[in-house]
VEXPA-219253 format. One line per 3 residues: their letters; for each residue x, y, z of C-alpha. Coordinates in steps of 0.05 Angstrom, whole numbers, plus 5000, padded with zeros to 4 digits. Last residue first. Example, Ala and Ser with C-alpha at 12.3 -4.5 7.8 and 13.67 -1.06 7.14 Angstrom:
// VEXPA-219253
sa	5273,4979,5143; 5246,4910,5156;
This chain:
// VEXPA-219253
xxx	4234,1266,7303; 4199,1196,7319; 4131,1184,7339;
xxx	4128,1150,7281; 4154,1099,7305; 4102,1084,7358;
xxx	4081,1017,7333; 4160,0993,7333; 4152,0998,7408;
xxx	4161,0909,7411; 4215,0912,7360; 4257,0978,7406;
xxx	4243,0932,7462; 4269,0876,7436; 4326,0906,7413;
xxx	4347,0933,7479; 4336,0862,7513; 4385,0841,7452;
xxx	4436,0890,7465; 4423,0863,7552; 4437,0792,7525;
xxx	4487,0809,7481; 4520,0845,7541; 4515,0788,7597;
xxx	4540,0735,7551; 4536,0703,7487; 4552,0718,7411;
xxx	4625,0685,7404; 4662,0748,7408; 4613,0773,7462;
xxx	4637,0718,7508; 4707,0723,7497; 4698,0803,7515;
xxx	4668,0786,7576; 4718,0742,7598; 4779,0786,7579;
xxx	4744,0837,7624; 4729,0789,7681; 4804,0762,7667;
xxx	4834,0834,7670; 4780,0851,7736; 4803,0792,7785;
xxx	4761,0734,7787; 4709,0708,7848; 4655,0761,7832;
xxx	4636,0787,7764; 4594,0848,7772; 4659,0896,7753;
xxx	4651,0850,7690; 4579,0867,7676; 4596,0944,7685;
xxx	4649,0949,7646; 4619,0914,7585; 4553,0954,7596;
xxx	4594,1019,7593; 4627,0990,7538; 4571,0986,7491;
xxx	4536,1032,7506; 4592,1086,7493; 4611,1049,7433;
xxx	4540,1049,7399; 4536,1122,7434; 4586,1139,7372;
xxx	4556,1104,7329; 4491,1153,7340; 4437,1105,7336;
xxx	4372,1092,7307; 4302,1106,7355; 4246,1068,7380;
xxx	4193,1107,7416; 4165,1093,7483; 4112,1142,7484;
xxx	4098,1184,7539; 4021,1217,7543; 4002,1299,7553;
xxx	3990,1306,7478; 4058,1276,7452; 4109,1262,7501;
xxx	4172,1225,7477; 4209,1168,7508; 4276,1140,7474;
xxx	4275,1077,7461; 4337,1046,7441; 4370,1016,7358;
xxx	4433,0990,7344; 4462,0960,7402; 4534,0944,7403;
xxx	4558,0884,7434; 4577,0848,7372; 4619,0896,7340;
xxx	4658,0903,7410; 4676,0834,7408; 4695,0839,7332;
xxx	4735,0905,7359; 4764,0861,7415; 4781,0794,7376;
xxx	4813,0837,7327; 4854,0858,7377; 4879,0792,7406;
xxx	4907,0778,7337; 4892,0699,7326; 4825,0691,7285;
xxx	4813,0623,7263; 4786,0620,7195; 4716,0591,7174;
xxx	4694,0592,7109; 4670,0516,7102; 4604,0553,7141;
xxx	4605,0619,7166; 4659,0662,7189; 4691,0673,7250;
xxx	4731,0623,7295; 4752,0640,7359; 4729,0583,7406;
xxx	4770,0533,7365; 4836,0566,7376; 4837,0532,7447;
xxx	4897,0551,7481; 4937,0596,7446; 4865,0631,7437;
xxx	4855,0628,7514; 4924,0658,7520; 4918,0711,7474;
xxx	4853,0730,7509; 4890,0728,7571; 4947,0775,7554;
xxx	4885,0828,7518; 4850,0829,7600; 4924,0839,7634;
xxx	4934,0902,7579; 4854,0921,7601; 4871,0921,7676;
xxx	4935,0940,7667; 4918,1003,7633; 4858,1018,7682;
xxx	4908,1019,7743; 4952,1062,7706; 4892,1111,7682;
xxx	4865,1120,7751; 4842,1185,7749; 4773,1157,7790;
xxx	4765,1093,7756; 4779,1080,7687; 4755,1030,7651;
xxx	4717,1073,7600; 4781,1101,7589; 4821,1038,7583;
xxx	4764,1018,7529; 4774,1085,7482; 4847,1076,7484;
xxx	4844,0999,7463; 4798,1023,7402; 4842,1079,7379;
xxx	4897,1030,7376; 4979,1036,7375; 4978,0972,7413;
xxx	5024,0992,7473; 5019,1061,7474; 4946,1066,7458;
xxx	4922,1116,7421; 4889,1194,7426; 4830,1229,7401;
xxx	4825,1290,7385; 4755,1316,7414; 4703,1343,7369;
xxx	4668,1397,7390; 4595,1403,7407; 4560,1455,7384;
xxx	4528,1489,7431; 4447,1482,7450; 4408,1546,7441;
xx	4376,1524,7370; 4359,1572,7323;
């Protein structure tokens, strides 16, 4: 039997403002310290710009492929597409086996998906110097919806790694 307690689900709560799970999750990942006002404005200043680069160049946020393109306008769907694209779906994990570490690749949890995912987005817009943190934020998330940017690049250094381990698979348990 396993020692380790169960882990209980937390409730979760929404956003004020936006009635969202999502926003929620992302002001606390923000959050600095207690902070939660301070991380509010930061991500409700970060969601006024997005609107305002889509206001002002609608070209930038279109999804789909081909003739099926369509312009997406709701600032929050522009996050949680964002936020699609960031995560990472497979890590390496090391495992010892016989007194040597393997780097073995590993699925996961959605729920570290999101964790990863903005933790990395926090901490590549907290990097950003010469812009205050709503428009790093709002940056960071433009540049995941369109597939570029610090984060893709680090989910993609993840994936690589997880391809180039893929030997040790079965490794995995």
């Amino acid at each position: 039997m396993s020692r380790r307690a169960k882990k209980i689900e937390k409730r979760v709560s929404v956003d004020p403002k936006f009635n969202s799970e999502l926003i929620a999750h992302v002001i606390r990942v923000i959050m600095r310290d207690g902070k939660k006002t301070t991380a509010e404005r930061i991500v409700y200043g970060a969601v006024e710009k997005i609107k305002e680069a889509v206001e002002k160049d609608p070209s930038k946020f279109e999804k789909g492929e081909g003739d099926q393109k369509t312009v997406v306008k709701d600032p929050l769907e522009i996050i949680s597409q964002a936020i699609e694209n960031m995560k990472p779906k497979v890590e390496v994990k090391t495992r010892r086996v016989g007194g040597t570490t393997y780097p073995v690749p590993v699925e996961i949890n959605p729920v570290r998906q999101l964790s990863l995912a903005l933790r990395w987005m926090t901490t590549f817009a907290g990097a950003r110097h010469g812009m205050g943190m709503p428009a790093a934020v709002a940056a960071e998330i433009v540049e995941a919806f369109q597939g570029q940017g610090n984060v893709i690049k680090k989910r993609d250094d993840v994936h690589k790694m997880a391809q180039a381990n893929k030997a040790f698979a079965h490794y995995a348990w």
